[in-house]
MIRO-551171 format. One record per residue (C-alpha): x, y negated, z; residue in three letters. Coordinates in nm, 4 decimals. Layout:
N
ROSE        xx        yy        zz  resn
ROSE         X         Y         Z   Ala
...
//
This chain:
449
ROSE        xx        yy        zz  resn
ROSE   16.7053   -6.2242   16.1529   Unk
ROSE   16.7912   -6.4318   15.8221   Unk
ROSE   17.1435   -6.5255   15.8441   Unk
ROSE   17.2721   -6.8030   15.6061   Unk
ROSE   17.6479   -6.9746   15.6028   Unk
ROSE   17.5865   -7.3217   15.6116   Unk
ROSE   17.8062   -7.5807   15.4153   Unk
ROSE   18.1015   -7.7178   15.5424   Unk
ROSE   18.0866   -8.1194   15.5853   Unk
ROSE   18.3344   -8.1569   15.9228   Unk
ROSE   18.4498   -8.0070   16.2661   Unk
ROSE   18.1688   -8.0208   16.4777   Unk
ROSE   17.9370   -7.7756   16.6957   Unk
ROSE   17.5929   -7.5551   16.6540   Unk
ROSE   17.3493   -7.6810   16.9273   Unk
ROSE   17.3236   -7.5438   17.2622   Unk
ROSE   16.9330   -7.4578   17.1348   Unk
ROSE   17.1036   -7.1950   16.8260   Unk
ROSE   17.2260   -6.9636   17.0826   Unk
ROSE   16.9797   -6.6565   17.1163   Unk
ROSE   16.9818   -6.4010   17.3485   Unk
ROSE   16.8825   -6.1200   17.1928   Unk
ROSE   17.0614   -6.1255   16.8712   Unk
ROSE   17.3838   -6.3104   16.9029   Unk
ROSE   17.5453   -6.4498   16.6418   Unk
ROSE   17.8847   -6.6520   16.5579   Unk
ROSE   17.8451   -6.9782   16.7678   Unk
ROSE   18.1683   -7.2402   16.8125   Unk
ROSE   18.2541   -7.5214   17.0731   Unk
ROSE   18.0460   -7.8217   17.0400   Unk
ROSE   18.2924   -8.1161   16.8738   Unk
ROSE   18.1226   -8.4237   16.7292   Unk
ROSE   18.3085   -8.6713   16.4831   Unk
ROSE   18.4131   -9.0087   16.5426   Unk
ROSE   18.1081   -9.1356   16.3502   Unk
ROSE   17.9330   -8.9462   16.6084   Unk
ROSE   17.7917   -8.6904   16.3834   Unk
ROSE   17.7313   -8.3674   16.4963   Unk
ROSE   17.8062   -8.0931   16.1946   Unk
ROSE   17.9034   -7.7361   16.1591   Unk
ROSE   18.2042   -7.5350   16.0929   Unk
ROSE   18.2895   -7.2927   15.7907   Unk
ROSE   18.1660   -7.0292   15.9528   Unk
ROSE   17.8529   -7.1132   16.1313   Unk
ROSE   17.5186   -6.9644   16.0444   Unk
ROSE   17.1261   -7.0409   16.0115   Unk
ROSE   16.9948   -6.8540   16.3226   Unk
ROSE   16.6287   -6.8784   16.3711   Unk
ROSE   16.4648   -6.9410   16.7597   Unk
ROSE   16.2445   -6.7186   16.8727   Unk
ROSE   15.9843   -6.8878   17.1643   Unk
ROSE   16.1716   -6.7610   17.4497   Unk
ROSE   16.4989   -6.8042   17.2770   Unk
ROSE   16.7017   -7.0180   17.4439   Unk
ROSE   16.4837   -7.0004   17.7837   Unk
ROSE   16.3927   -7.3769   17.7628   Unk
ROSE   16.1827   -7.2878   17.4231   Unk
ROSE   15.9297   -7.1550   17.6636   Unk
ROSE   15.8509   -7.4874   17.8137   Unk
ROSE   15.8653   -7.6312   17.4384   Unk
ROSE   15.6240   -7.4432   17.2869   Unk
ROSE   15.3920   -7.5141   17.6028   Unk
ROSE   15.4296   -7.8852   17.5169   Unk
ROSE   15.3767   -7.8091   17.1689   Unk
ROSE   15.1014   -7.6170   17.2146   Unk
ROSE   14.8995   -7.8945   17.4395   Unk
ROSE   14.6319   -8.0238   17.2225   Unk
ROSE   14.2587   -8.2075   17.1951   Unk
ROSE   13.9906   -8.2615   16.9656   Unk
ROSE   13.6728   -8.3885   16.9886   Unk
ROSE   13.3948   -8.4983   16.8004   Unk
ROSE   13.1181   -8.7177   16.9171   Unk
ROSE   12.9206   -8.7792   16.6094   Unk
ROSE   12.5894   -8.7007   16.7477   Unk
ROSE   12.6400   -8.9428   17.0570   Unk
ROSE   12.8013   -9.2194   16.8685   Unk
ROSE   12.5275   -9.1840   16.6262   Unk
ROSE   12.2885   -9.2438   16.8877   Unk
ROSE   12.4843   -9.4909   17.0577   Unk
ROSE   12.5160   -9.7454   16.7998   Unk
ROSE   12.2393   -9.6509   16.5895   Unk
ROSE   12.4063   -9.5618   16.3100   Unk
ROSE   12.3849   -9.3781   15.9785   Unk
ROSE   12.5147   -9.1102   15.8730   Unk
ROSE   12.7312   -9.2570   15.6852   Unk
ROSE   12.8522   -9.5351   15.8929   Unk
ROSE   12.9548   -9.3020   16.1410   Unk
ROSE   13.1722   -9.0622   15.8894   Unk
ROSE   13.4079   -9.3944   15.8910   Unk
ROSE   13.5281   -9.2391   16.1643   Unk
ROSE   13.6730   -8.9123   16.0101   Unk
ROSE   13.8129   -9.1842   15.7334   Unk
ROSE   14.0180   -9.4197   15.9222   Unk
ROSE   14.2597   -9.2170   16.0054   Unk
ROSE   14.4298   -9.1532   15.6534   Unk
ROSE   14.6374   -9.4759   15.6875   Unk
ROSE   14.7748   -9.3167   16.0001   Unk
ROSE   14.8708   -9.0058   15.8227   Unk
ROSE   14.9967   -9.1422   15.5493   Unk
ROSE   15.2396   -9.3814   15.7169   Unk
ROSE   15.2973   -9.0645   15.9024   Unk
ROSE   15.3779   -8.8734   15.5696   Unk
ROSE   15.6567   -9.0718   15.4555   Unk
ROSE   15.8108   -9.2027   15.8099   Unk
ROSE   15.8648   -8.8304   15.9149   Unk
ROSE   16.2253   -8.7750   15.8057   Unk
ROSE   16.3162   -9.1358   15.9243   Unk
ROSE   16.2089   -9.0429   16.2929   Unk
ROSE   16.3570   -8.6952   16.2748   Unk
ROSE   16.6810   -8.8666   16.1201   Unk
ROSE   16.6830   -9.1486   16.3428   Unk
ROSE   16.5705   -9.0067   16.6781   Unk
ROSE   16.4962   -8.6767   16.6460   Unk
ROSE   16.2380   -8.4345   16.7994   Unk
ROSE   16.2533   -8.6236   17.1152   Unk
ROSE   16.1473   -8.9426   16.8793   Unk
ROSE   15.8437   -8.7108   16.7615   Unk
ROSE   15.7569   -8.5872   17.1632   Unk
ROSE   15.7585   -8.9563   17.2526   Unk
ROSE   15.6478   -9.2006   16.9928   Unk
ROSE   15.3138   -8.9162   16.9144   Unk
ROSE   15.1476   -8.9426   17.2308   Unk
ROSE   15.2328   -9.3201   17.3027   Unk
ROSE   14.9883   -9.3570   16.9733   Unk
ROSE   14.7670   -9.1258   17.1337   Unk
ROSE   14.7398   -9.2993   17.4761   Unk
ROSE   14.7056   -9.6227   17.3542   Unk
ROSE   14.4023   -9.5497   17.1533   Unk
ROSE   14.2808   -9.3750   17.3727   Unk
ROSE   14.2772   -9.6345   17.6514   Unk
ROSE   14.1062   -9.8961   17.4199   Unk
ROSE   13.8266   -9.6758   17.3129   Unk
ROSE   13.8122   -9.6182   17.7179   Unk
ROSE   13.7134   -9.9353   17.7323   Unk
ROSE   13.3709   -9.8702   17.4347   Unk
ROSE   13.4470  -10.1684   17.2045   Unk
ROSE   13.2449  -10.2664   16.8924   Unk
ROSE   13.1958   -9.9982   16.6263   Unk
ROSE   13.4316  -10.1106   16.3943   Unk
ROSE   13.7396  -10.1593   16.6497   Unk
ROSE   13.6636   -9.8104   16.7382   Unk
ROSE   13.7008   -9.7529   16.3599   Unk
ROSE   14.0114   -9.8978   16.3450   Unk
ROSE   14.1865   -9.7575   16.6551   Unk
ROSE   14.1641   -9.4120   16.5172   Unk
ROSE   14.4646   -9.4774   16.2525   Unk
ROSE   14.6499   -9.4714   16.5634   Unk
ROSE   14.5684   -9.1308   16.6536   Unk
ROSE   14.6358   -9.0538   16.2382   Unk
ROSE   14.9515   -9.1569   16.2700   Unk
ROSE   15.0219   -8.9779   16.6110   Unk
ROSE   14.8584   -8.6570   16.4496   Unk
ROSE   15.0699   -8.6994   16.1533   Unk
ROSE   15.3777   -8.6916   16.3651   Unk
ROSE   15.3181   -8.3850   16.5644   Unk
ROSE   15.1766   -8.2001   16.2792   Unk
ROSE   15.5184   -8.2000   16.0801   Unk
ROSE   15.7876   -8.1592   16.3411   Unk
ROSE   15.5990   -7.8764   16.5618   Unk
ROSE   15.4526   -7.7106   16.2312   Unk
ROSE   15.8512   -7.6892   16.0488   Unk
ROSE   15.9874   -7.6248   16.4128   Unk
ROSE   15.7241   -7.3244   16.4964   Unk
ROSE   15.7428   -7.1992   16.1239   Unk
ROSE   16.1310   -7.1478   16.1166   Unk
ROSE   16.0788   -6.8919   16.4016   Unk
ROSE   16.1511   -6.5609   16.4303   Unk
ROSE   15.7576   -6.4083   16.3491   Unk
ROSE   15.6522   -6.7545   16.2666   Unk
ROSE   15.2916   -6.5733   16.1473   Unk
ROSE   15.2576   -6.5211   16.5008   Unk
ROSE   15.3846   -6.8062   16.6302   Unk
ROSE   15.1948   -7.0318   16.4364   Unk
ROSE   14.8690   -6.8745   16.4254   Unk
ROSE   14.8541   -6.9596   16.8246   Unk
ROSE   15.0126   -7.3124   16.7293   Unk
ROSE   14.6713   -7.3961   16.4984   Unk
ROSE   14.4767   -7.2138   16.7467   Unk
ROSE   14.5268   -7.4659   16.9657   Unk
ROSE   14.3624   -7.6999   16.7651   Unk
ROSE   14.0740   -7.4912   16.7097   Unk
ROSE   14.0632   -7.4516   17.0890   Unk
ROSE   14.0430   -7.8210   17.1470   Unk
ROSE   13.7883   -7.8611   16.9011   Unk
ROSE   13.5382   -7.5649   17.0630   Unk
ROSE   13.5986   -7.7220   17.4491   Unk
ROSE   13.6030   -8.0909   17.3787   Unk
ROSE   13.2276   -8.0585   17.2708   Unk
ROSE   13.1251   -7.8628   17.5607   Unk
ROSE   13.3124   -8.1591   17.7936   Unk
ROSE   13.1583   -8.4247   17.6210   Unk
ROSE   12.8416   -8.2437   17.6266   Unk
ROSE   12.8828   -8.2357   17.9966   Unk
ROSE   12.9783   -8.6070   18.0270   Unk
ROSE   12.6845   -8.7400   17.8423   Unk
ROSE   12.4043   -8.5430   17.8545   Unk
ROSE   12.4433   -8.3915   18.1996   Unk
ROSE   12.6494   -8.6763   18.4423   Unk
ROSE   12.4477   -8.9471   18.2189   Unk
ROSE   12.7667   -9.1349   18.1781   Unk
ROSE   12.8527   -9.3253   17.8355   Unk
ROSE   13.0274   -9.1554   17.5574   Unk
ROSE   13.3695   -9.3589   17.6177   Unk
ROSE   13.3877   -9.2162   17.9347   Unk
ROSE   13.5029   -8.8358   17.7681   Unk
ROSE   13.8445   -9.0458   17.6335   Unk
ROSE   13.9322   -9.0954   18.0530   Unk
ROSE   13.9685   -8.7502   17.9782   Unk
ROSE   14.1823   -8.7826   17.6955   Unk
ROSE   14.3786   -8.9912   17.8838   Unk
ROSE   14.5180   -8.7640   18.1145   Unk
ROSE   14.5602   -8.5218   17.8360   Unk
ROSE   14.7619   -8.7572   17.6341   Unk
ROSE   14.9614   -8.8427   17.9228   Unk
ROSE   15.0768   -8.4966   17.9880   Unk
ROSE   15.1260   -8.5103   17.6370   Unk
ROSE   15.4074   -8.7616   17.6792   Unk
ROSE   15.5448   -8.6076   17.9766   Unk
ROSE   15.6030   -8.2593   17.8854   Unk
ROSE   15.6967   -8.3606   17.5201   Unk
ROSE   15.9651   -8.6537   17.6424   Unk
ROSE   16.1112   -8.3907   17.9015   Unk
ROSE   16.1667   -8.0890   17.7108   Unk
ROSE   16.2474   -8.2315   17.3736   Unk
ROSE   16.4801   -8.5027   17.5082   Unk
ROSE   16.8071   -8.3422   17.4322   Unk
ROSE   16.6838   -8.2872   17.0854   Unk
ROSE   16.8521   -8.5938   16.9428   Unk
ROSE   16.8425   -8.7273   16.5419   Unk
ROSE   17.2097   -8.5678   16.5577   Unk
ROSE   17.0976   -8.2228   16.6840   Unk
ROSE   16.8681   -8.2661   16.3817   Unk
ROSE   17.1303   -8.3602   16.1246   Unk
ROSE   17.3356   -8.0938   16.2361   Unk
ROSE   17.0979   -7.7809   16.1694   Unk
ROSE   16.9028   -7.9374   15.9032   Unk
ROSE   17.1990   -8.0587   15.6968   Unk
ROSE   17.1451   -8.2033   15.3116   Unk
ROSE   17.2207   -7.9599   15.0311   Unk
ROSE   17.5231   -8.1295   14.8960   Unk
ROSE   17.5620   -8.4028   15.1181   Unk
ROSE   17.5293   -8.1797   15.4390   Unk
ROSE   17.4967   -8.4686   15.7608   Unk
ROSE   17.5760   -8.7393   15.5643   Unk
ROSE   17.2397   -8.7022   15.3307   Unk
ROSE   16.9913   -8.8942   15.5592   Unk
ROSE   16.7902   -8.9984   15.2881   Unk
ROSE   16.6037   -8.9131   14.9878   Unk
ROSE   16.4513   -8.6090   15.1491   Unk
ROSE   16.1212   -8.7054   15.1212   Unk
ROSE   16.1502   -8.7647   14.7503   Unk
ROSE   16.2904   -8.4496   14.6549   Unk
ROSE   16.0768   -8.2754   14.8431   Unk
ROSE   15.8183   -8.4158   14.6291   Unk
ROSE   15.9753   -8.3105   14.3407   Unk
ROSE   15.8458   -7.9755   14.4423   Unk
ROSE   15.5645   -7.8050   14.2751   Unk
ROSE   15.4992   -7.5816   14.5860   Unk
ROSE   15.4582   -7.9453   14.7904   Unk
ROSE   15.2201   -8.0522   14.5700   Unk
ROSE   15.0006   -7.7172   14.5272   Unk
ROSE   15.0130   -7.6738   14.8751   Unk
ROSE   14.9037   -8.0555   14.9770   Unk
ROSE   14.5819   -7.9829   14.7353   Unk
ROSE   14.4892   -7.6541   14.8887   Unk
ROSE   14.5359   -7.8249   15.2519   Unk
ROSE   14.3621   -8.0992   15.1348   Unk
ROSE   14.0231   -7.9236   15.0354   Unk
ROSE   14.0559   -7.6829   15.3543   Unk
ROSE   14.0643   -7.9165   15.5922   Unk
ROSE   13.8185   -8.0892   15.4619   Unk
ROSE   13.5525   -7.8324   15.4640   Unk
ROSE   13.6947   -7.7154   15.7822   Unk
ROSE   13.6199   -8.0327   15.9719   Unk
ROSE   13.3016   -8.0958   15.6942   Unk
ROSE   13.1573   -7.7460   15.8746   Unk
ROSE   13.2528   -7.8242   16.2394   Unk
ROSE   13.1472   -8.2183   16.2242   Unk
ROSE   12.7941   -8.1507   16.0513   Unk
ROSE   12.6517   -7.7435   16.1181   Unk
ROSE   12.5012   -7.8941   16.4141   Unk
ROSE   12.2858   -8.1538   16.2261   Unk
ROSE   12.2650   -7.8702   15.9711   Unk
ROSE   12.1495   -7.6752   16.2082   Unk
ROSE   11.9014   -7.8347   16.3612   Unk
ROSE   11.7701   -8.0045   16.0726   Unk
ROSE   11.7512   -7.7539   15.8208   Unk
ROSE   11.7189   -7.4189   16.0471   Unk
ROSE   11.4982   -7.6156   16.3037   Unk
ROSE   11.7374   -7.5387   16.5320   Unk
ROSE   11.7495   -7.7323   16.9176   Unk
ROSE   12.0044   -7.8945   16.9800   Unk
ROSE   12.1583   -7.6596   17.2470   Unk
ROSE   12.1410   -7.3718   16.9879   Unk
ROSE   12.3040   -7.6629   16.7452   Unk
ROSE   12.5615   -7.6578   16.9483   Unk
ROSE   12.6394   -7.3560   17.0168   Unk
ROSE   12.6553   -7.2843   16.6894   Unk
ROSE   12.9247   -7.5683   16.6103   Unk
ROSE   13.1325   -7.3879   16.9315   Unk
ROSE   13.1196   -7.0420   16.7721   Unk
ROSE   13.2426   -7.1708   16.4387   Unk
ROSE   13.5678   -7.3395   16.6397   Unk
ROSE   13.5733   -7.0552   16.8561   Unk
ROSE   13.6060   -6.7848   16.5904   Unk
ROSE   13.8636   -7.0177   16.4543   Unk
ROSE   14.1022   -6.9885   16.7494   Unk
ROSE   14.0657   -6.6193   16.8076   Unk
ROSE   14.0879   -6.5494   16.3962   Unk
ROSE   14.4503   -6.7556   16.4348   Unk
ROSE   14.5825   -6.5443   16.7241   Unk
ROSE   14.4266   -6.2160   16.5833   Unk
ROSE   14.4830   -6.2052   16.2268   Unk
ROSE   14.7989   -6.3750   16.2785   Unk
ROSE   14.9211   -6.0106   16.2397   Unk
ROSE   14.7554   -5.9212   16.0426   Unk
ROSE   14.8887   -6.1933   15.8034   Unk
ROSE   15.2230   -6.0748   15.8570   Unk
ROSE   15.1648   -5.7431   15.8086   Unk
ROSE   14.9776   -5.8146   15.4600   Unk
ROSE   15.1870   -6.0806   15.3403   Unk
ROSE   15.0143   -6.4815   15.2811   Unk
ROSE   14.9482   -6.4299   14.9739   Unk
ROSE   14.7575   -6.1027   14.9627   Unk
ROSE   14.6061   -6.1994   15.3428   Unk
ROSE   14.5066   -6.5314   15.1868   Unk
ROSE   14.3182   -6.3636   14.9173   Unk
ROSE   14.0715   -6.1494   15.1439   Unk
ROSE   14.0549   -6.4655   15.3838   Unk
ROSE   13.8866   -6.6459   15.1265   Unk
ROSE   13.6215   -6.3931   14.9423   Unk
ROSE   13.5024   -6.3095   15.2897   Unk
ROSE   13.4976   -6.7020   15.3191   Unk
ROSE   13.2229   -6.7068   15.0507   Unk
ROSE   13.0644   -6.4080   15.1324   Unk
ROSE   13.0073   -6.5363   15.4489   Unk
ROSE   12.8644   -6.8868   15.3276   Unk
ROSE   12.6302   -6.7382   15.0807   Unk
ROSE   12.4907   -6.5440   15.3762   Unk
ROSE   12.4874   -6.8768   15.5732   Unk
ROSE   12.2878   -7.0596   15.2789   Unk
ROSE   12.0820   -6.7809   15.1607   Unk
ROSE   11.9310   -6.6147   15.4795   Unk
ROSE   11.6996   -6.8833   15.6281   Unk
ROSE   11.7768   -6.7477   16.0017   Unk
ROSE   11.8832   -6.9500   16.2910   Unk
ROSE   12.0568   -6.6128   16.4253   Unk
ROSE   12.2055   -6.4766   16.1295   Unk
ROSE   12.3317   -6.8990   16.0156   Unk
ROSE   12.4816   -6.8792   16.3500   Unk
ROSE   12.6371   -6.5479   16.3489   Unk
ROSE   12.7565   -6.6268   16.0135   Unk
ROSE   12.8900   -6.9330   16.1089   Unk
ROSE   13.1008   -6.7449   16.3657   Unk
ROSE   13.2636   -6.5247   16.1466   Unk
ROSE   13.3484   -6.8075   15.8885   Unk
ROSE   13.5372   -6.9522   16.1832   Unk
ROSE   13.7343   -6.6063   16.2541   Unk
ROSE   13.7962   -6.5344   15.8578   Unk
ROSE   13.9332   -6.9278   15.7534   Unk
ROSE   14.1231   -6.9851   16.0790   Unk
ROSE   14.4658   -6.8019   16.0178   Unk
ROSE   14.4532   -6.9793   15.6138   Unk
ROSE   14.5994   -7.3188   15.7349   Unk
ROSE   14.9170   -7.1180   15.9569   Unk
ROSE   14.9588   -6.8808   15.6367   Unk
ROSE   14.9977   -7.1851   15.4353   Unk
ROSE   15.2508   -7.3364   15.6353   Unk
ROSE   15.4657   -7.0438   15.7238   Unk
ROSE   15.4585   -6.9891   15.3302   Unk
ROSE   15.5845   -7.3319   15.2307   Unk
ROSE   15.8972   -7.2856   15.5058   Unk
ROSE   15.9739   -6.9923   15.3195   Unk
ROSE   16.0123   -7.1145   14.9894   Unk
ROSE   16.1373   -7.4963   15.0409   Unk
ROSE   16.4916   -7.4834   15.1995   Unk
ROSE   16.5148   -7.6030   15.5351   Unk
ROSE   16.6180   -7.9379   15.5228   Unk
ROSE   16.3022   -8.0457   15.3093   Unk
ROSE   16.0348   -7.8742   15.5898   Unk
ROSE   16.0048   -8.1864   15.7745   Unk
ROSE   15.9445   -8.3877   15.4402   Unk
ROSE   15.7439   -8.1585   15.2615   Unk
ROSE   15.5362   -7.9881   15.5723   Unk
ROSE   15.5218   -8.3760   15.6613   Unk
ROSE   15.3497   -8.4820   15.3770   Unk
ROSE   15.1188   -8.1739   15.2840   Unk
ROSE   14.9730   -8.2004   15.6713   Unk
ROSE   14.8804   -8.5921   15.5809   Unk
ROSE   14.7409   -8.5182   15.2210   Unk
ROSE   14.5670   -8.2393   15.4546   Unk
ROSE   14.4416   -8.5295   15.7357   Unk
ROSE   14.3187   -8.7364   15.4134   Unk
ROSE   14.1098   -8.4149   15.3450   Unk
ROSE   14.0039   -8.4167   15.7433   Unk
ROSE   13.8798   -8.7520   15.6904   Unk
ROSE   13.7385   -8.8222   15.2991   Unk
ROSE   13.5233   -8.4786   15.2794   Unk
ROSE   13.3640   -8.4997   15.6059   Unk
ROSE   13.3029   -8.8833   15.4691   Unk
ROSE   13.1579   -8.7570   15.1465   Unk
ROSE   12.9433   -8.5061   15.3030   Unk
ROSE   12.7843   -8.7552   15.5286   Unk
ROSE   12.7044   -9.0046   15.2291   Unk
ROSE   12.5531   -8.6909   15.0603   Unk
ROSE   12.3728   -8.5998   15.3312   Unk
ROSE   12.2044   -8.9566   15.3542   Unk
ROSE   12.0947   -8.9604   15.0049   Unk
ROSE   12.0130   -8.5733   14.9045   Unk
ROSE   12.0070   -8.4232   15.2371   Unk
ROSE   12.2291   -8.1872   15.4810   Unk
ROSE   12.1362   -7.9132   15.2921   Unk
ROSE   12.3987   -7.9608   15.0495   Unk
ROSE   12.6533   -7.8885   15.3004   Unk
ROSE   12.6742   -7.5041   15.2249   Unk
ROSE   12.7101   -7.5661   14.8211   Unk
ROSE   12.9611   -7.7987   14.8492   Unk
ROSE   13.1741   -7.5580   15.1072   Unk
ROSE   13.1209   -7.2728   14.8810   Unk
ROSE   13.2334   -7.5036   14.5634   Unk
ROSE   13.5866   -7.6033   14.7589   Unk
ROSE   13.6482   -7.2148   14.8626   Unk
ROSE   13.6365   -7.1258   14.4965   Unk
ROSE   13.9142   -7.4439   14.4661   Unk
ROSE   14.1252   -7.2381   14.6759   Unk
ROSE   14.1103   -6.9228   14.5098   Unk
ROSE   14.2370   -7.0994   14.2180   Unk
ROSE   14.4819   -7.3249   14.3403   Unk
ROSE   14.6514   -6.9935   14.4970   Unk
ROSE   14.6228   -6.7939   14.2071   Unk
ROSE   14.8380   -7.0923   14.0622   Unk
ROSE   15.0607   -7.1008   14.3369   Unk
ROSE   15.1472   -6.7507   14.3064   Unk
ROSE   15.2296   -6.7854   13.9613   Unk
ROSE   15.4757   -7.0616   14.0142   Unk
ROSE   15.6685   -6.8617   14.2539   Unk
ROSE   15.6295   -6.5577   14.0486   Unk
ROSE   15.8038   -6.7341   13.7487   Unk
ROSE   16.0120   -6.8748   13.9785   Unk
ROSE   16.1901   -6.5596   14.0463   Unk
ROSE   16.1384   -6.3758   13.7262   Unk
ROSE   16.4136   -6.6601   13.6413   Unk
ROSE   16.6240   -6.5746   13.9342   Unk
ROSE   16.5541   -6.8793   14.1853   Unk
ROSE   16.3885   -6.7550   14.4679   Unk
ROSE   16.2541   -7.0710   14.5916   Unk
ROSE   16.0928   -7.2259   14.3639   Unk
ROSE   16.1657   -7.5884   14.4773   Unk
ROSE   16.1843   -7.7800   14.1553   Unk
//
């Protein structure tokens, strides 16, 4: 465990939450100040949770971990008789949702702390939800989804910073962004179910993320409520203004060169992550001559491969390190899609396909558990904050831009362009590691300038 003394800025308490049972370290009686700030003593120290550590971090992680994603593009395609690109409007909308996401983070954590995040999120969530229940025009469905954004943008900061400060946060988080991979390989198959099968009308799949967005609220509100914006102020206090610095956060956190790297190379992955899961099946049944079952199937193997390859080589990171793991992830990347674009198989695509989803998934949780470790702690929320939204902007525009490509040159180009963003990486990581490497030839560890 990583002890550090934190400043000095009052008499106060460590939360009830610090206290670990396996490794104990120096806690003192919870005071709070008259200004009703909660802050620590001289001798208090930086202990990191572990997920059963204390008990109720169990039921926490649960919550955290309780995710959905869908995509209907095939059925809302037919549906509304749409084009391509018409219907990528729906991966763009929404970025305004992130972004108001990206720099309201540290306000909501300041303000009302995790339980702000566990509550406000799914509201968002439930109320689009409920008016795309009820299959409005096109473009109302178009703009409903900033909601979602926005309630995305929320979760994807405070669980990502929370999960990341753990004790083997590899671990941790790999089966935190599994969960979104999971969600993204059964959602299809319900959908599938709900349309093709029952004959019922693509809005009626969000009835099911109704109920899924309600538990959302529930198990969030419950188990996060004690987690107040004080709580957060007190183990996330400023540099040099310790509880009393509530804001400017956000802007020195992008100040940071790591921020900025990072919110690039999240950027592009997303985007051909969601570019590969939102169009292989048209890909595949277009270009392979695929049917559409096969299609698919294929588009559930790729998400599928994605949530075991972020539980299993979650170790794997750890034991190699990000930055060496992150450099095999991605030359087996394009070794992988050159077999995908170059072996005209419908087998060996989908095979292929499979294993790009096992090889990428643990990049995004190696990413984030990297950027905790050099940023201090009070910029995580900030800086993992606003990387994750520059990341939903990637979600959204290169999903977007690979549909209006596909309507004028063809789907075909899919593979290229994936190939041309994995390169991106390699070199926007080779950067990164020189940054830090400079960064502590000069003697600052964390390279947050």
């Amino acid at each position: 465990m990583e002890l550090t003394v934190l400043p000095l800025s009052g008499s106060s308490n460590v939360s009830e939450d610090k206290r670990q049972s396996d490794r104990e370290v120096h806690d003192s009686e919870s005071r709070t100040t008259r200004d009703g700030d909660i802050t620590p003593p001289a001798d208090a120290v930086d202990a990191r949770y572990r997920w059963n550590s204390p008990p109720i971090n169990k039921y926490r992680m649960a919550a955290a971990f309780w995710s959905f994603f869908v995509a209907l593009i095939p059925h809302l395609e037919i549906y509304f008789n749409l084009t391509y690109t018409v219907v990528s409007l729906i991966f763009l909308s929404p970025i305004v949702g992130y972004m108001t996401a990206a720099f309201l983070n540290n306000l909501v954590h300041i303000r009302l702390g995790q339980r702000g995040v566990g509550c406000l999120a799914p509201l968002f969530h439930l109320v689009a939800f409920l008016v795309i229940s009820f299959h409005p025009p096109w473009p109302v469905v178009v703009v409903v989804y900033s909601l979602v954004g926005f309630g995305n943008g929320l979760v994807d900061a405070a669980w990502s910073a929370w999960i990341g400060n753990m004790v083997n946060s590899n671990e941790a988080t790999g089966v935190l962004q599994a969960c979104y991979a999971l969600g993204a390989t059964v959602a299809p198959l319900i959908a599938t179910a709900i349309v093709s099968e029952a004959q019922l009308g693509w809005w009626s799949f969000y009835y099911v993320m109704i109920g899924a967005s309600t538990v959302e609220l529930f198990s969030c509100a419950i188990t996060f409520w004690d987690r107040t914006g004080a709580v957060y102020m007190a183990e996330h206090p400023h540099p040099q203004l310790g509880t009393h610095g509530k804001s400017g956060r956000t802007r020195q956190a992008l100040k940071s060169k790591v921020t900025w790297i990072l919110s690039v190379f999240i950027l592009l992955y997303n985007g051909a992550e969601v570019s590969i899961g939102g169009w292989v099946v048209v890909f595949m049944t277009t270009v392979r001559g695929a049917t559409s079952f096969v299609g698919g199937a294929t588009a559930t193997g790729f998400w599928g491969g994605m949530t075991v390859g972020r539980i299993a080589l979650s170790f794997l990171t750890a034991r190699l390190g990000e930055f060496r793991a992150m450099v095999l992830y991605i030359v087996l990347a394009i070794a992988l899609e050159l077999v995908f674009w170059l072996v005209p198989n419908i087998v060996v695509s989908a095979v292929a396909t499979a294993l790009l989803g096992l090889v990428t998934g643990p990049m995004y949780p190696a990413a984030v558990v990297l950027m905790t470790k050099l940023l201090p702690r009070s910029l995580h929320v900030g800086a993992i904050g606003f990387v994750t939204a520059i990341g939903g902007t990637g979600s959204a525009l290169l999903p977007f831009a690979v549909g209006a490509i596909a309507q004028a040159k063809g789907v075909q180009t899919l593979q290229p362009i994936i190939i041309a963003i994995c390169g991106t990486l390699a070199v926007l990581w080779f950067i990164l590691y020189r940054v830090t490497s400079r960064s502590k030839e000069s003697g600052d560890p964390r390279p947050h300038f």
